[in-house]
MARKE-559950 format. One record per residue (C-alpha): x, y, z; residue in one letter. Coordinates in steps of 0.1 Angstrom, whole numbers, padded with zeros to 4 digits, always signed. Layout:
N
rec east=X, north=Y, up=Z, type=a
...
This chain:
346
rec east=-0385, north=-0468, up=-0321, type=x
rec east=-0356, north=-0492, up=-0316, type=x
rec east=-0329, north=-0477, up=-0294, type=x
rec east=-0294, north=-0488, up=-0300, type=x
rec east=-0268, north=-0485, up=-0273, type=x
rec east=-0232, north=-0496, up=-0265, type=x
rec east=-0217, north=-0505, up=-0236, type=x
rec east=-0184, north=-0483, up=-0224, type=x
rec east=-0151, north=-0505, up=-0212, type=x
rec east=-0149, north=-0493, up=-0181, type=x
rec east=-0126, north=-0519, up=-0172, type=x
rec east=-0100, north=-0515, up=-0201, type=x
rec east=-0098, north=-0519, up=-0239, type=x
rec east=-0074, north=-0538, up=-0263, type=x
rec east=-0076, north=-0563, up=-0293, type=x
rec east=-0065, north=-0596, up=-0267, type=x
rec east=-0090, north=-0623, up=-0258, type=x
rec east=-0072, north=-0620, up=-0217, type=x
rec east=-0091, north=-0584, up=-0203, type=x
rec east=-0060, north=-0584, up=-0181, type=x
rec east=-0037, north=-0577, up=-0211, type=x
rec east=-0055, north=-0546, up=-0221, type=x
rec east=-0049, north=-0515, up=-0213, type=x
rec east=-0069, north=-0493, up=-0185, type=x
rec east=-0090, north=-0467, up=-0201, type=x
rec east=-0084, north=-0432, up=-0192, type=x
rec east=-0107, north=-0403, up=-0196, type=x
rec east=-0089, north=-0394, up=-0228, type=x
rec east=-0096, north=-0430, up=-0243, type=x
rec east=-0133, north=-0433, up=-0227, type=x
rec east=-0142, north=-0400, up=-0245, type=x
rec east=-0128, north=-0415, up=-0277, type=x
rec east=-0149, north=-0443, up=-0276, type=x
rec east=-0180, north=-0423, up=-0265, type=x
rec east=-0174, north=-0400, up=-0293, type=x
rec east=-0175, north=-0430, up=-0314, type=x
rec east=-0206, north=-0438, up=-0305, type=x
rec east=-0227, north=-0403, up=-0307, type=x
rec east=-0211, north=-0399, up=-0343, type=x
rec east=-0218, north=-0431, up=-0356, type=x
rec east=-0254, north=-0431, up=-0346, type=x
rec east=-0256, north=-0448, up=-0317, type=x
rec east=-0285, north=-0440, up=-0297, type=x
rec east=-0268, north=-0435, up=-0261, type=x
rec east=-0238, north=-0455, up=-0244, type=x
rec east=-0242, north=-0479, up=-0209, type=x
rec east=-0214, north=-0472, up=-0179, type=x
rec east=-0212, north=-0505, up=-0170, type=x
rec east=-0212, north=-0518, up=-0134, type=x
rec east=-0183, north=-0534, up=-0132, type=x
rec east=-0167, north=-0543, up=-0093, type=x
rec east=-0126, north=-0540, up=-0106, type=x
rec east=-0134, north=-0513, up=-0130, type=x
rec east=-0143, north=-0477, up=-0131, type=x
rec east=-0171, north=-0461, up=-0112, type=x
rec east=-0200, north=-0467, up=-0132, type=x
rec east=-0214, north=-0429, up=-0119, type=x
rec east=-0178, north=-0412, up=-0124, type=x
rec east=-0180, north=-0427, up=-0156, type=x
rec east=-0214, north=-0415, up=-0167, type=x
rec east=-0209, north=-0384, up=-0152, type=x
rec east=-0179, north=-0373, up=-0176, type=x
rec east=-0196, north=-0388, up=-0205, type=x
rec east=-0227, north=-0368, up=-0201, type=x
rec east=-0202, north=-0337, up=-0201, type=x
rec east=-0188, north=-0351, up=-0230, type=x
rec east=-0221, north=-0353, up=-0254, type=x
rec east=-0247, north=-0337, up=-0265, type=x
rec east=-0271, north=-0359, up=-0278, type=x
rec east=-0264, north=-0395, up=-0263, type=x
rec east=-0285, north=-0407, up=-0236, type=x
rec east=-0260, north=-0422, up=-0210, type=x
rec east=-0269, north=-0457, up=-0187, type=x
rec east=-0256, north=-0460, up=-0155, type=x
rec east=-0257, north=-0494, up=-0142, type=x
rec east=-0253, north=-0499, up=-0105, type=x
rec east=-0266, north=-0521, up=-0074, type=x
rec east=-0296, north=-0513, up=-0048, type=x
rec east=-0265, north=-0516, up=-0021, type=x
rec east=-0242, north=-0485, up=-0037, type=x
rec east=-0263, north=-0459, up=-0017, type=x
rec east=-0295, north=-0452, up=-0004, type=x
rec east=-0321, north=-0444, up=-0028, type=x
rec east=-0322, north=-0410, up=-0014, type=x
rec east=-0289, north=-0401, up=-0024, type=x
rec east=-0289, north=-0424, up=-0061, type=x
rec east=-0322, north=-0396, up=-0068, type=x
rec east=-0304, north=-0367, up=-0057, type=x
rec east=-0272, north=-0377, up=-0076, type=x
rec east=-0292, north=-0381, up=-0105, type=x
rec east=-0311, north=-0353, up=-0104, type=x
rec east=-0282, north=-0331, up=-0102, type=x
rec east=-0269, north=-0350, up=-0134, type=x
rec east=-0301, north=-0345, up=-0152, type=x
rec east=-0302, north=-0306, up=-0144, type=x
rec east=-0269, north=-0306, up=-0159, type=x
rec east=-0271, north=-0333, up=-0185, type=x
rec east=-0299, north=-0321, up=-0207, type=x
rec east=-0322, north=-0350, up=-0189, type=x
rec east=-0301, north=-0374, up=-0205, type=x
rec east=-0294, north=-0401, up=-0177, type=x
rec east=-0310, north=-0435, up=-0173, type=x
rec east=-0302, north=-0461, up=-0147, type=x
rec east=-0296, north=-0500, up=-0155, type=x
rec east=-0306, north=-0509, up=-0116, type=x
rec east=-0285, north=-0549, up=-0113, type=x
rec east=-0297, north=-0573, up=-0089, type=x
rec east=-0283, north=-0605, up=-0097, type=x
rec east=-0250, north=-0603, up=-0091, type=x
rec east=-0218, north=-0621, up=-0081, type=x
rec east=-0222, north=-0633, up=-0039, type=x
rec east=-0181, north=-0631, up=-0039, type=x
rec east=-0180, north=-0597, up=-0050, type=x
rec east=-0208, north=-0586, up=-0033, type=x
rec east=-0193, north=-0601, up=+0005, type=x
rec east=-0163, north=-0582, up=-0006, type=x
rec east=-0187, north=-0547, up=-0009, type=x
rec east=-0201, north=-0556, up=+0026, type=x
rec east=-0233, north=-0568, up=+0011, type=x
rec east=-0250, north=-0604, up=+0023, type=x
rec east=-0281, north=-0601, up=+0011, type=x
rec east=-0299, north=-0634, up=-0001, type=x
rec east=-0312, north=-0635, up=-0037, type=x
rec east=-0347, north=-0632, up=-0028, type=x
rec east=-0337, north=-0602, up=-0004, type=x
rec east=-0322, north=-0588, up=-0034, type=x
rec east=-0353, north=-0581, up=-0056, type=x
rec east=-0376, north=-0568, up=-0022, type=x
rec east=-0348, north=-0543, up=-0015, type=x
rec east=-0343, north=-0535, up=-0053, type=x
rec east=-0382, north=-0528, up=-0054, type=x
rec east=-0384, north=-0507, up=-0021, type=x
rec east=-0352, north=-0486, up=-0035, type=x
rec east=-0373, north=-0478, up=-0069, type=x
rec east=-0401, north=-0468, up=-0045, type=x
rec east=-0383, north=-0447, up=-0024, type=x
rec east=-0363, north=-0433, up=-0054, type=x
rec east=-0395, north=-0429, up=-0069, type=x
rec east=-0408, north=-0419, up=-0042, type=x
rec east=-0387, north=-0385, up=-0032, type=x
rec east=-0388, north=-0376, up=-0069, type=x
rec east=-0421, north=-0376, up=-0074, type=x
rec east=-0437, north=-0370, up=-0041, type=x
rec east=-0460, north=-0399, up=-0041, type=x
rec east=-0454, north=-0410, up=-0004, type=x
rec east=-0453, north=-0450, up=-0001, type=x
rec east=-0464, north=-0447, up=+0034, type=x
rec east=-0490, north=-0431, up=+0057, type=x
rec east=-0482, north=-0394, up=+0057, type=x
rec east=-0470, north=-0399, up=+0023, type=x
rec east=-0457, north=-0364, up=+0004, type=x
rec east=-0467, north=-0332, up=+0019, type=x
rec east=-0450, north=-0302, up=+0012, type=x
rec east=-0419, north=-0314, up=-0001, type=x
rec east=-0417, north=-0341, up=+0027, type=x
rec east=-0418, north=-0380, up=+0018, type=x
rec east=-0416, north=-0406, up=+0051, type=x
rec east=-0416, north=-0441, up=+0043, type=x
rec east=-0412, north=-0475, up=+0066, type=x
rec east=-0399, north=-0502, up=+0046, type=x
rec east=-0376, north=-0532, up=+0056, type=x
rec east=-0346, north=-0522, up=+0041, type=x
rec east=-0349, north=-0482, up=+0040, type=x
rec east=-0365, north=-0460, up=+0064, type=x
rec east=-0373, north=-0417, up=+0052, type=x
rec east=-0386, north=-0389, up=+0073, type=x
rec east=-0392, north=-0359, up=+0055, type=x
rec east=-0373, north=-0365, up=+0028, type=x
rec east=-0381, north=-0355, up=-0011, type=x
rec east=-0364, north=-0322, up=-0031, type=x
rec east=-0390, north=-0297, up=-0027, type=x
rec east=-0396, north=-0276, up=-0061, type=x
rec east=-0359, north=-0287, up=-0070, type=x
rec east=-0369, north=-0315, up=-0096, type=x
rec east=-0390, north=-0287, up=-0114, type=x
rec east=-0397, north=-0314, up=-0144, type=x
rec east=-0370, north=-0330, up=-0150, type=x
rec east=-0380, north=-0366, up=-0155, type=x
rec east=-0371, north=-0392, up=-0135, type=x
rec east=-0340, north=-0417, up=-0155, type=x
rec east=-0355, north=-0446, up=-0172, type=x
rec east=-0351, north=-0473, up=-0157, type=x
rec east=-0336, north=-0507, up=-0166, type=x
rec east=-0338, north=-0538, up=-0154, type=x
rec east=-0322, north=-0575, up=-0159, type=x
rec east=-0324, north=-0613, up=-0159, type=x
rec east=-0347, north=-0642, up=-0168, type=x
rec east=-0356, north=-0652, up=-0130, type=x
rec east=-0395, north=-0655, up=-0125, type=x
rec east=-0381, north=-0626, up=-0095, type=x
rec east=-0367, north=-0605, up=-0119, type=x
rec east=-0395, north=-0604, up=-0143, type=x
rec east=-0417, north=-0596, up=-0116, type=x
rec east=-0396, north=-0568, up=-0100, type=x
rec east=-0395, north=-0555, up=-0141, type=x
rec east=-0436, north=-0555, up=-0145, type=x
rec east=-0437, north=-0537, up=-0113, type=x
rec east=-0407, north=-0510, up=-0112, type=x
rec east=-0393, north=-0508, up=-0149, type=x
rec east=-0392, north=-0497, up=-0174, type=x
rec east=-0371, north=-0514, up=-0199, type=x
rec east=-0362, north=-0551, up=-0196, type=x
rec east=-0326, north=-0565, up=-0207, type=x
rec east=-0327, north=-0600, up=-0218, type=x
rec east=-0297, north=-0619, up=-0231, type=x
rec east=-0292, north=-0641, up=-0260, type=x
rec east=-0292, north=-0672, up=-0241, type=x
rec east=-0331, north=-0666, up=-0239, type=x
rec east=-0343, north=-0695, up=-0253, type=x
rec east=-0374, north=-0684, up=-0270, type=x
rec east=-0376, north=-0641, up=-0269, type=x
rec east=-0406, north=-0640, up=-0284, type=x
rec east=-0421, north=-0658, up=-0255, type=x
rec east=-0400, north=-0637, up=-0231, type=x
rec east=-0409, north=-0608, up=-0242, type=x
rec east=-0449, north=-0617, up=-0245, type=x
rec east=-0441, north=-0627, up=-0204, type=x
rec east=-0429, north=-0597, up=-0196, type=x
rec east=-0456, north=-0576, up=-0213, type=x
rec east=-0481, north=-0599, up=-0195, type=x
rec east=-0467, north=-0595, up=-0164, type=x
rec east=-0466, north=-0555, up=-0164, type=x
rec east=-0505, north=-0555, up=-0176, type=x
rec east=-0512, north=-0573, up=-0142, type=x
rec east=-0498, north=-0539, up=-0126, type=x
rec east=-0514, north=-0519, up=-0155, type=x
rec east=-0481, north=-0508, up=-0168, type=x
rec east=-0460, north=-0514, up=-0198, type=x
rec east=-0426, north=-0525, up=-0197, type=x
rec east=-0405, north=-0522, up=-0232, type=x
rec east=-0381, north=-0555, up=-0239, type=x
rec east=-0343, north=-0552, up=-0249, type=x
rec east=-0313, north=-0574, up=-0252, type=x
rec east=-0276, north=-0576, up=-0242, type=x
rec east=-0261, north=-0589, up=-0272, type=x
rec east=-0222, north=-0589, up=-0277, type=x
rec east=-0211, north=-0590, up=-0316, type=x
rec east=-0184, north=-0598, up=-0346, type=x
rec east=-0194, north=-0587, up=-0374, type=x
rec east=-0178, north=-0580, up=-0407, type=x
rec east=-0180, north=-0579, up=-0448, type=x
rec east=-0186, north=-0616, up=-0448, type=x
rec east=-0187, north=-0643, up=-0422, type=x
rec east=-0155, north=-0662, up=-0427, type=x
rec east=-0138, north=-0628, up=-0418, type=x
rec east=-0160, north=-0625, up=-0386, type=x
rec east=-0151, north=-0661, up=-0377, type=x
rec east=-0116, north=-0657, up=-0386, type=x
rec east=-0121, north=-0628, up=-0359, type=x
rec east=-0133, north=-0650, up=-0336, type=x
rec east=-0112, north=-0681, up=-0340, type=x
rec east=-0075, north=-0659, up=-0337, type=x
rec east=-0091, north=-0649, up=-0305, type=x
rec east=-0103, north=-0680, up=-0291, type=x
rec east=-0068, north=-0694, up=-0301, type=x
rec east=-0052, north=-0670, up=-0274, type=x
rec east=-0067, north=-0693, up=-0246, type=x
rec east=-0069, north=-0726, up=-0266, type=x
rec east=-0043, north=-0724, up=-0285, type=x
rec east=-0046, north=-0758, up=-0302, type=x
rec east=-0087, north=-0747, up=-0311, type=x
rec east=-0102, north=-0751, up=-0348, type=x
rec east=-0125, north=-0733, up=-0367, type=x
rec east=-0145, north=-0763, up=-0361, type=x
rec east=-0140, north=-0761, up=-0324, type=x
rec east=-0159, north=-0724, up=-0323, type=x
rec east=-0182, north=-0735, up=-0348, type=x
rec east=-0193, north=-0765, up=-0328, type=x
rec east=-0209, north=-0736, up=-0301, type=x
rec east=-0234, north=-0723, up=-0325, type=x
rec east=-0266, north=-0733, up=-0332, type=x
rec east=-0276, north=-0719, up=-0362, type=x
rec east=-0248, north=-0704, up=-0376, type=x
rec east=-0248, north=-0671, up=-0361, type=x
rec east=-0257, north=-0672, up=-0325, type=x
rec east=-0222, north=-0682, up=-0310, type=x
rec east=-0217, north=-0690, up=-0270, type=x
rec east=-0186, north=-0685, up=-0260, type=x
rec east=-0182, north=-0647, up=-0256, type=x
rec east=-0169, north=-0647, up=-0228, type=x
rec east=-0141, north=-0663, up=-0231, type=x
rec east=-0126, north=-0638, up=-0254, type=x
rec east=-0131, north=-0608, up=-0236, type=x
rec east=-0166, north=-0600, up=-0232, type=x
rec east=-0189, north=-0601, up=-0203, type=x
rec east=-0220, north=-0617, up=-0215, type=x
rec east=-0217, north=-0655, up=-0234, type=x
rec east=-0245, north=-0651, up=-0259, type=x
rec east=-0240, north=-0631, up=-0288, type=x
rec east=-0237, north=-0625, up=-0328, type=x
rec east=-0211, north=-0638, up=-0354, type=x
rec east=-0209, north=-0631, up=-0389, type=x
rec east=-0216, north=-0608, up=-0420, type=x
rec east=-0229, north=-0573, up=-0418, type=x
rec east=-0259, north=-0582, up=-0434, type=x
rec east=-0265, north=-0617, up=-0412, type=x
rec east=-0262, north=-0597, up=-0382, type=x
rec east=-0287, north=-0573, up=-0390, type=x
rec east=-0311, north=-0599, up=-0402, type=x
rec east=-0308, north=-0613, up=-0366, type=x
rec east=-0312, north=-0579, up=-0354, type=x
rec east=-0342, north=-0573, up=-0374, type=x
rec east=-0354, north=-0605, up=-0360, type=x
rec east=-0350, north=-0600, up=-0328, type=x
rec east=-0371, north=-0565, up=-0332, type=x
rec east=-0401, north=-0582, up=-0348, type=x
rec east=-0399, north=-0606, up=-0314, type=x
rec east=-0405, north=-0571, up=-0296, type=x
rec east=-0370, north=-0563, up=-0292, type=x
rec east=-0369, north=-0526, up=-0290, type=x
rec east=-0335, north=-0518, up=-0270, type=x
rec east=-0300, north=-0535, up=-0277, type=x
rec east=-0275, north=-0529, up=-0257, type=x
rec east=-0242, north=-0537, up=-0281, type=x
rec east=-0205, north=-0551, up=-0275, type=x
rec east=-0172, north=-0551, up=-0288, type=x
rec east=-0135, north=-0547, up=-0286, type=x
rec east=-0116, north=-0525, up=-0293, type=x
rec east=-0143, north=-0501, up=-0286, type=x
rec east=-0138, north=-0477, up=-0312, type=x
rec east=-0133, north=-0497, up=-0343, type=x
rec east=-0163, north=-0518, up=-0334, type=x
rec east=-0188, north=-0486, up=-0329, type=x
rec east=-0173, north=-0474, up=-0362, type=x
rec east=-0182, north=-0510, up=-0379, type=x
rec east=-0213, north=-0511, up=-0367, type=x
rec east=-0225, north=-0472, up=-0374, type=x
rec east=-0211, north=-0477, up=-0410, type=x
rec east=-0218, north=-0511, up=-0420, type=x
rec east=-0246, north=-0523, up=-0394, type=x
rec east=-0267, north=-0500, up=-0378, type=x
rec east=-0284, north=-0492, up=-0417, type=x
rec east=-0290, north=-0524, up=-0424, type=x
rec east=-0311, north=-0534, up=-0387, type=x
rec east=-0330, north=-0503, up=-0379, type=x
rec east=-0363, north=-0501, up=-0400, type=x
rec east=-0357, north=-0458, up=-0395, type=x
rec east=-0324, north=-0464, up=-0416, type=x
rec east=-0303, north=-0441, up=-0394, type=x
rec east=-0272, north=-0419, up=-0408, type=x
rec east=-0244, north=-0413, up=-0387, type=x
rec east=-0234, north=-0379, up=-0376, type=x
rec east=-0214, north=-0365, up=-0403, type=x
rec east=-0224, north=-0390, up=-0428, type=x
rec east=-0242, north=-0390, up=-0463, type=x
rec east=-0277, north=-0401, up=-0466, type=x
């Protein structure tokens, strides 16, 4: 089944290409927007990891209060806490969340940003302490002991290089709640690997040249380990009755930092008429994305799904007109299951 999500602006919301000119989201205008999302059909929402926004976990935290049906994604880094205390976080969030959380675990990320967060970590020390903290996570959760000694009792000990347990694990305390699903990112040969081994879902982005082939080397990699990894994609999009409107969109945007720009200009960044780099420069925090009519889009969409797409992870400011556009006007048209919004006629 295809899941689609949407990702939460932690950072701020507004109809301006500049992020800086929009407004901070509150609580009140988060649950708005997350609302949104459950009602039109939307299969969960992501709280974004964002270094000068809102805590991704505060954030996911109130919108799990706030929903009933949604599956909320929390994205974070392997250097926000120990794994220990990411589990026991989230097992307290799934006892009261209905079992509702998943994690979107980032690796890559910015060297500046992390210095500033205390974190020097090399790239390739990255991905071995993002697969130790899933083990260890894993680990306390499950009671399957990654060292000698391993789980006995409600006690997990493990020696790794970047985290060291003794007697750790919750006892009886997880009493079945699953463990959250976990996501992983990036097109790295390190990342897919880390993916085969550890996730559970894999986020590409548009810029992947060839998804097909991405996601056949992603479900080769995880047989090696005897698993199976689903594929999704992080896809920002504009999309409206007919194209010249969802390029007009774009263009009065894109006319905000350039002002001189032509239709021409933003046309000249797409390939094939549809795929349009250049995302984010209006406001969006991934380049690669989708431009045009209701019906294009999904086609893309449906595309992408026959490729082995089977999680996308949407985009789009403001937040609650664009979840509304793409529940009523979208969301039909892509998903084979023909969803109906909450509320809605079939």
């Amino acid at each position: 089944m295809t899941r689609f999500l949407w990702e939460l602006p932690t950072r701020g919301d507004g109809r301006r290409a500049d992020p800086n000119q929009w407004q901070r989201a509150g609580f009140a205008h988060l649950h708005q927007v997350i609302d949104a999302a459950e009602l039109s059909g939307l299969d969960g929402v992501v709280a974004a990891y964002d270094p000068h926004g809102e805590e991704s976990w505060i954030v996911a935290g109130g919108a799990l209060r706030h929903t009933r049906r949604a599956r909320v994604t929390v994205e974070f880094t392997p250097s926000f806490a120990t794994p220990v205390y990411a589990a026991k976080m989230s097992l307290t969030l799934q006892r009261l969340g209905a079992d509702r959380l998943d994690w979107l675990v980032r690796v890559d990320t910015d060297p500046e940003d992390d210095r500033q967060r205390g974190d020097r970590l090399g790239t390739a020390e990255r991905y071995e302490r993002a697969a130790e903290f899933l083990t260890v996570a894993r680990g306390v959760w499950s009671g399957r002991g990654a060292s000698p000694g391993g789980f006995d009792g409600g006690e997990f000990d493990h020696d790794g290089a970047y985290f060291h347990v003794r007697s750790g694990g919750f006892d009886e305390a997880v009493d079945g709640h699953p463990f959250p699903v976990v996501h992983l990112s990036g097109a790295s040969p390190e990342a897919i690997a880390l993916s085969a081994a550890h996730g559970d879902v894999h986020l590409f982005s548009a810029s992947t040249v060839d998804p097909a082939s991405a996601v056949r080397a992603l479900h080769t990699a995880a047989a090696r380990h005897g698993r199976t990894v689903r594929a999704g994609l992080v896809l920002p999009i504009i999309a409206r009755e007919d194209e010249h409107e969802a390029w007009a969109r774009v263009l009065r945007l894109w006319r905000e930092i350039h002002p001189a720009a032509t239709e021409q200009d933003i046309r000249s960044r797409t390939p094939d008429g549809t795929t349009f780099d250049g995302f984010d420069h209006i406001g969006y925090r991934t380049p690669v994305g989708l431009v045009g009519s209701y019906r294009q889009v999904a086609d893309r969409l449906a595309g992408y799904e026959r490729a082995g797409i089977t999680t996308f992870v949407l985009s789009g400011h403001p937040g609650i007109e664009e979840i509304h556009r793409a529940g009523e006007h979208l969301l039909h048209l892509a998903d084979p299951a023909s969803r109906t919004p909450t509320g809605a006629k079939a």
